[in-house]
N, CA, C and O atoms as a GROMACS GRO file, in nm:
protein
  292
    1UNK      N    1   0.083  -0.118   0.000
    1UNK     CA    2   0.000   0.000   0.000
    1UNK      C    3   0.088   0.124   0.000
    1UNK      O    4   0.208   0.129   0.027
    2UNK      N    5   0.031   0.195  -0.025
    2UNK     CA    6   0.165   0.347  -0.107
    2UNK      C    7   0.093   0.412   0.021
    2UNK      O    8  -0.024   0.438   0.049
    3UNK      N    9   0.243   0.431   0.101
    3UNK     CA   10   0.200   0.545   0.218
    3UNK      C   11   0.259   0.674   0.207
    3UNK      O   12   0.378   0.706   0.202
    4UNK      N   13   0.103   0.776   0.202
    4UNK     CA   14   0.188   0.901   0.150
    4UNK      C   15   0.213   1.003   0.260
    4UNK      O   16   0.260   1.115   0.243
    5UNK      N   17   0.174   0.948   0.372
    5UNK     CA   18   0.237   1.056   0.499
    5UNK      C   19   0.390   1.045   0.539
    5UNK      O   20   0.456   1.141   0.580
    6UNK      N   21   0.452   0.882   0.518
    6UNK     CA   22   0.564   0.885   0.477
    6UNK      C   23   0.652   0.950   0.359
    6UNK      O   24   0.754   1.019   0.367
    7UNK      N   25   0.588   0.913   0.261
    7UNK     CA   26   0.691   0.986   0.149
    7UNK      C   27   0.662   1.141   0.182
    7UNK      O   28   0.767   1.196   0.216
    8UNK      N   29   0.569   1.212   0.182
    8UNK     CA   30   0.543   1.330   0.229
    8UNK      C   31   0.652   1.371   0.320
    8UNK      O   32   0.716   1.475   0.310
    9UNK      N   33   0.673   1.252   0.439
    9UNK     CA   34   0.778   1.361   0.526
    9UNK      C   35   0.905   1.361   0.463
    9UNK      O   36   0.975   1.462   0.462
   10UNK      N   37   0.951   1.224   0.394
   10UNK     CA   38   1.043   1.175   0.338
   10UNK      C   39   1.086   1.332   0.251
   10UNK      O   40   1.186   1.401   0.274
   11UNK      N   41   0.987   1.357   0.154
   11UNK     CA   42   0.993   1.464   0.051
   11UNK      C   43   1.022   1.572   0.149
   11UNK      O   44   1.143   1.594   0.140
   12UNK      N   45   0.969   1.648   0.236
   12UNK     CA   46   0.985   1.740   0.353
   12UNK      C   47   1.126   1.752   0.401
   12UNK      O   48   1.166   1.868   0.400
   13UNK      N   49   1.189   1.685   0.433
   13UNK     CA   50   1.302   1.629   0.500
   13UNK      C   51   1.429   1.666   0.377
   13UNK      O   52   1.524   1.744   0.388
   14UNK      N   53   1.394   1.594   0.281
   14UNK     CA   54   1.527   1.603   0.145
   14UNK      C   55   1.467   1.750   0.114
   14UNK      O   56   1.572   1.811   0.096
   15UNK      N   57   1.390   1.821   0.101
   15UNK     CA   58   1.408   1.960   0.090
   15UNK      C   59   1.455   2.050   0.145
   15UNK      O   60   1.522   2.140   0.093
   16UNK      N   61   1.413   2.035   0.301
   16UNK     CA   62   1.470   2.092   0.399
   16UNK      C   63   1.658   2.094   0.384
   16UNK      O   64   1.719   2.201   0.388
   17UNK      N   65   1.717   1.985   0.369
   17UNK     CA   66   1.865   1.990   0.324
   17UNK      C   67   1.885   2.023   0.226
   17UNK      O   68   1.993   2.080   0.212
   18UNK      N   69   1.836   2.015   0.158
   18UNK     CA   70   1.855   2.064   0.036
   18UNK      C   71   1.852   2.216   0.076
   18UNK      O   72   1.972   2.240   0.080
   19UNK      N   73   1.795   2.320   0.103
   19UNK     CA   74   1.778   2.407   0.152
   19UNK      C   75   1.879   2.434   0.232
   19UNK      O   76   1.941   2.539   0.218
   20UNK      N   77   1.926   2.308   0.369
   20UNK     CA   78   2.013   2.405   0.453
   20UNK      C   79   2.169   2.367   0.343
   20UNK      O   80   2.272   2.414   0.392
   21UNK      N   81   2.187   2.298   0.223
   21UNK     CA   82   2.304   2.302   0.172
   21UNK      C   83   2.346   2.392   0.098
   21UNK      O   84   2.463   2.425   0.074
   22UNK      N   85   2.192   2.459   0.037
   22UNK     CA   86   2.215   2.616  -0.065
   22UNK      C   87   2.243   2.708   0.032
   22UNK      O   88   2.292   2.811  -0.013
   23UNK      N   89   2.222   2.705   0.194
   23UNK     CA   90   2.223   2.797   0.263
   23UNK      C   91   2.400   2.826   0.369
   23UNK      O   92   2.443   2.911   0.446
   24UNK      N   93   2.453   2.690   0.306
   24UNK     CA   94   2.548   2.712   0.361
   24UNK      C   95   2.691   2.695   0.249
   24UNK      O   96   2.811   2.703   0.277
   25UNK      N   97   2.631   2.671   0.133
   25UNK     CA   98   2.708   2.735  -0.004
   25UNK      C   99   2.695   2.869  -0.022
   25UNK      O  100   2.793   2.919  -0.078
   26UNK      N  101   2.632   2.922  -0.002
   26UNK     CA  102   2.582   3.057   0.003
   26UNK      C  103   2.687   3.145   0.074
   26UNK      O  104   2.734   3.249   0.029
   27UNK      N  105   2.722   3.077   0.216
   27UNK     CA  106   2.734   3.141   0.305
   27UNK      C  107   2.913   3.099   0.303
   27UNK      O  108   2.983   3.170   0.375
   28UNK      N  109   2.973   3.003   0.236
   28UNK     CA  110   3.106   3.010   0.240
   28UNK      C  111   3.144   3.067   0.094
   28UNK      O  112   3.248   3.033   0.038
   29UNK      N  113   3.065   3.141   0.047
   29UNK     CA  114   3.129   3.184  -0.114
   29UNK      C  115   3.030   3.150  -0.230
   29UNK      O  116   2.989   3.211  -0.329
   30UNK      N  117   3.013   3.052  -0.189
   30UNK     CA  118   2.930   2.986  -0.374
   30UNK      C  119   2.858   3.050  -0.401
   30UNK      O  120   2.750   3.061  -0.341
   31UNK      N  121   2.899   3.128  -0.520
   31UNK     CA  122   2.744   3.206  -0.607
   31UNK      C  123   2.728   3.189  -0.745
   31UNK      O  124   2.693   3.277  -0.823
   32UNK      N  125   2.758   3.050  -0.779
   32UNK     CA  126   2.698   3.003  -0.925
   32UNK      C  127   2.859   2.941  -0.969
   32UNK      O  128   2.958   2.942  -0.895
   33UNK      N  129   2.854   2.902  -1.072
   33UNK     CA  130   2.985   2.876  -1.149
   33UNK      C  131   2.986   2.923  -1.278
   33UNK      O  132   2.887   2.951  -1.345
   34UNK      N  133   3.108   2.932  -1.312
   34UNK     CA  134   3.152   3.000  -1.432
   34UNK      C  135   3.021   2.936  -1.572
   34UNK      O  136   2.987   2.821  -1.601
   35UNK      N  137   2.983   3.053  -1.622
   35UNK     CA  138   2.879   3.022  -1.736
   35UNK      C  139   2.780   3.035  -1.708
   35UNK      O  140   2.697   3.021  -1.798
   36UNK      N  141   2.735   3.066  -1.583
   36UNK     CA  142   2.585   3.111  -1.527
   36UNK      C  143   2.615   3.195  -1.572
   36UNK      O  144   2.730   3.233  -1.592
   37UNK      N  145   2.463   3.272  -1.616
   37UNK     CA  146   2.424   3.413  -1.686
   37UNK      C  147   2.391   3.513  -1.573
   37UNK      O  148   2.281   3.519  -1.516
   38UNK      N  149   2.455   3.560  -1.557
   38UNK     CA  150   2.401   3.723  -1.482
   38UNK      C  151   2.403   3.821  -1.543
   38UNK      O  152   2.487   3.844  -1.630
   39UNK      N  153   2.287   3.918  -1.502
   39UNK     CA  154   2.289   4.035  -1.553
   39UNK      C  155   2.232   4.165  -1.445
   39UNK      O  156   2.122   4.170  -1.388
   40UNK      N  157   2.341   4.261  -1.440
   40UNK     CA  158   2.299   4.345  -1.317
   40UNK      C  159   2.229   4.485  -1.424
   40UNK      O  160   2.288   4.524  -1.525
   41UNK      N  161   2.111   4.536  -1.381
   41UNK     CA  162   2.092   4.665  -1.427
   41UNK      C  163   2.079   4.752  -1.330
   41UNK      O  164   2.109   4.721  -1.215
   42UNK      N  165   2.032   4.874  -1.364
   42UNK     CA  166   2.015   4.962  -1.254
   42UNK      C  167   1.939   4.928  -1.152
   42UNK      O  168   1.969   4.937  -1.033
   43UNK      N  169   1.791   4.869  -1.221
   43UNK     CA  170   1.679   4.876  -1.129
   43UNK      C  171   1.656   4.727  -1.086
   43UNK      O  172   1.568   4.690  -1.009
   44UNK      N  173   1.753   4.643  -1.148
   44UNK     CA  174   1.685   4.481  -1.152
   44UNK      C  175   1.844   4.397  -1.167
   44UNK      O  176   1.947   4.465  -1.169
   45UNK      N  177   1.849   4.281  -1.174
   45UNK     CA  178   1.905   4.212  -1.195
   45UNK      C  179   1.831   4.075  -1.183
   45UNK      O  180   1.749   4.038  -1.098
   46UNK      N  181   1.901   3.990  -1.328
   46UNK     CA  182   1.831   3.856  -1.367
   46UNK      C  183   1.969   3.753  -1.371
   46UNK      O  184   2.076   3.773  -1.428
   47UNK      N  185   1.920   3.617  -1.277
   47UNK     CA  186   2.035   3.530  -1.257
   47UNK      C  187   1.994   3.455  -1.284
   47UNK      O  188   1.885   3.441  -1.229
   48UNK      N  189   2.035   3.325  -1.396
   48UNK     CA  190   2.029   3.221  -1.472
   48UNK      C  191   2.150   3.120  -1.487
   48UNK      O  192   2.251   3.118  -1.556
   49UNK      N  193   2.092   3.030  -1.385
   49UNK     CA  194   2.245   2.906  -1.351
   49UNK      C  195   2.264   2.817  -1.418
   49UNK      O  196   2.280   2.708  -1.363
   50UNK      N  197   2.269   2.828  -1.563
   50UNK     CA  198   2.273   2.762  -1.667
   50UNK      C  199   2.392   2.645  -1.648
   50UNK      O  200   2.352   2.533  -1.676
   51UNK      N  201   2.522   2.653  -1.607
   51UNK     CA  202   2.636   2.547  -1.568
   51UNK      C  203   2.566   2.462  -1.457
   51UNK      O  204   2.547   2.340  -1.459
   52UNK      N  205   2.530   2.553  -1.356
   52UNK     CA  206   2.506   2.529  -1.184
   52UNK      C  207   2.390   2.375  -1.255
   52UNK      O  208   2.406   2.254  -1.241
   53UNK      N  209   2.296   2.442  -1.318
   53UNK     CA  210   2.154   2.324  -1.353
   53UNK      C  211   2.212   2.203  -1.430
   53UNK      O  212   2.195   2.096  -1.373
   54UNK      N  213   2.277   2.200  -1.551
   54UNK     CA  214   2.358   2.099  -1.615
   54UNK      C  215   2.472   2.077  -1.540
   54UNK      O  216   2.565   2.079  -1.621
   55UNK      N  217   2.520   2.056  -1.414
   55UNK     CA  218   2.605   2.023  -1.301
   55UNK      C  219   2.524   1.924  -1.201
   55UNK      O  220   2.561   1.809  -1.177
   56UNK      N  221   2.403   1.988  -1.143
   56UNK     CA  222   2.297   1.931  -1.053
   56UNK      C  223   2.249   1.821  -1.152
   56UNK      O  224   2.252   1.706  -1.109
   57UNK      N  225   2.193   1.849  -1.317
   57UNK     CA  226   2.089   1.769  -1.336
   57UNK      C  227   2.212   1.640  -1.377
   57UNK      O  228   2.170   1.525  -1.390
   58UNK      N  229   2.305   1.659  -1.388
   58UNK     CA  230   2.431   1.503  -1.455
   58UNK      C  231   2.445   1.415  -1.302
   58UNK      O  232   2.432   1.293  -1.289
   59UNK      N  233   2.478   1.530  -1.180
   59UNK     CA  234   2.501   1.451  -1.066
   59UNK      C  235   2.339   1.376  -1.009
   59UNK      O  236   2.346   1.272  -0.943
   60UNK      N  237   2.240   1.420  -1.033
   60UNK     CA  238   2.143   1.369  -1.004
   60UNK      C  239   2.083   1.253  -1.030
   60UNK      O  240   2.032   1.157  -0.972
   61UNK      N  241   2.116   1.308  -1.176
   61UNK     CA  242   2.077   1.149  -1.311
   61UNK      C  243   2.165   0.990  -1.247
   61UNK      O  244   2.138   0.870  -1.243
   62UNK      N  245   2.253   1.058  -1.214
   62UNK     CA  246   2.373   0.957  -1.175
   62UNK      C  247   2.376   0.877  -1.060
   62UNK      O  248   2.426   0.769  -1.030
   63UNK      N  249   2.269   1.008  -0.974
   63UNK     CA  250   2.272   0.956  -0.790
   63UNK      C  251   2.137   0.817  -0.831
   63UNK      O  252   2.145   0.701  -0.790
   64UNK      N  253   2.011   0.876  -0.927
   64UNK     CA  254   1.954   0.790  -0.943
   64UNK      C  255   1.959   0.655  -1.032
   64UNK      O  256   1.883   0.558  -1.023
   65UNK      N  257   2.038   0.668  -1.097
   65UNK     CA  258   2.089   0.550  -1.147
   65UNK      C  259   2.195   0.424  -1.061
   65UNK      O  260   2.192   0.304  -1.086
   66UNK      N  261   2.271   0.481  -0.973
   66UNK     CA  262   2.301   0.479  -0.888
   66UNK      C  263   2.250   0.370  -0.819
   66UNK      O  264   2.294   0.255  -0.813
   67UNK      N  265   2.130   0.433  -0.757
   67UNK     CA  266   2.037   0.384  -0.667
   67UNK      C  267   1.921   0.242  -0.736
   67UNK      O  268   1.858   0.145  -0.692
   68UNK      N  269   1.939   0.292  -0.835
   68UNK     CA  270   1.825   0.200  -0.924
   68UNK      C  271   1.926   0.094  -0.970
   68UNK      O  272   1.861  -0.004  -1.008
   69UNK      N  273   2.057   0.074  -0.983
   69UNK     CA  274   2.145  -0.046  -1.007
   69UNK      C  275   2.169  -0.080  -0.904
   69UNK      O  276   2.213  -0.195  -0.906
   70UNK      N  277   2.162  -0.031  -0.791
   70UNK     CA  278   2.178  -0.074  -0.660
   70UNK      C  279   2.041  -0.188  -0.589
   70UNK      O  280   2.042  -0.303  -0.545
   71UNK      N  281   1.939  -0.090  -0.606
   71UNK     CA  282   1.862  -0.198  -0.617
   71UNK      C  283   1.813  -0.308  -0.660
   71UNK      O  284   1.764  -0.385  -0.578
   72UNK      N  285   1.816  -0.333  -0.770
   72UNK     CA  286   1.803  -0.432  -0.880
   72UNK      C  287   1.915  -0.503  -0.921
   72UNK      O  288   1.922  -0.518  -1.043
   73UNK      N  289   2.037  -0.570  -0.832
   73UNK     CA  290   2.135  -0.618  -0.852
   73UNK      C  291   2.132  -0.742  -0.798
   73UNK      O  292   2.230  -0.815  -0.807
   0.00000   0.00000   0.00000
């Protein structure tokens, strides 16, 4: 039976770190990597983590594959 108050906290929980890990990249330096798009204007500025996202989405693909050969072995 699919219990969703578990995955719910489950999901809750991996966000939350996820959260305190942007919050403490943040906080020793990290502000994107080379090839993110920034743009400062007077009144605005627009930030686009174009490297940062194709960095996350390769290590991700990988964590779940990972996990899915792990299981099924």
């Amino acid at each position: 039976m699919f219990d969703l108050p578990k995955w719910l906290f489950i999901a809750g929980v991996f966000l939350i770190a996820c959260a305190g890990i942007t919050w403490l990249a943040m906080r020793l330096g990290f502000h994107g990597l080379p090839g993110d798009i920034v743009y400062r204007g007077r009144r605005f500025s627009v930030f686009f983590p174009v490297v940062t996202c194709l960095v996350l989405s390769v290590a991700g693909s990988l964590i779940l594959w990972i996990i899915n050969w792990w299981m099924h072995r």
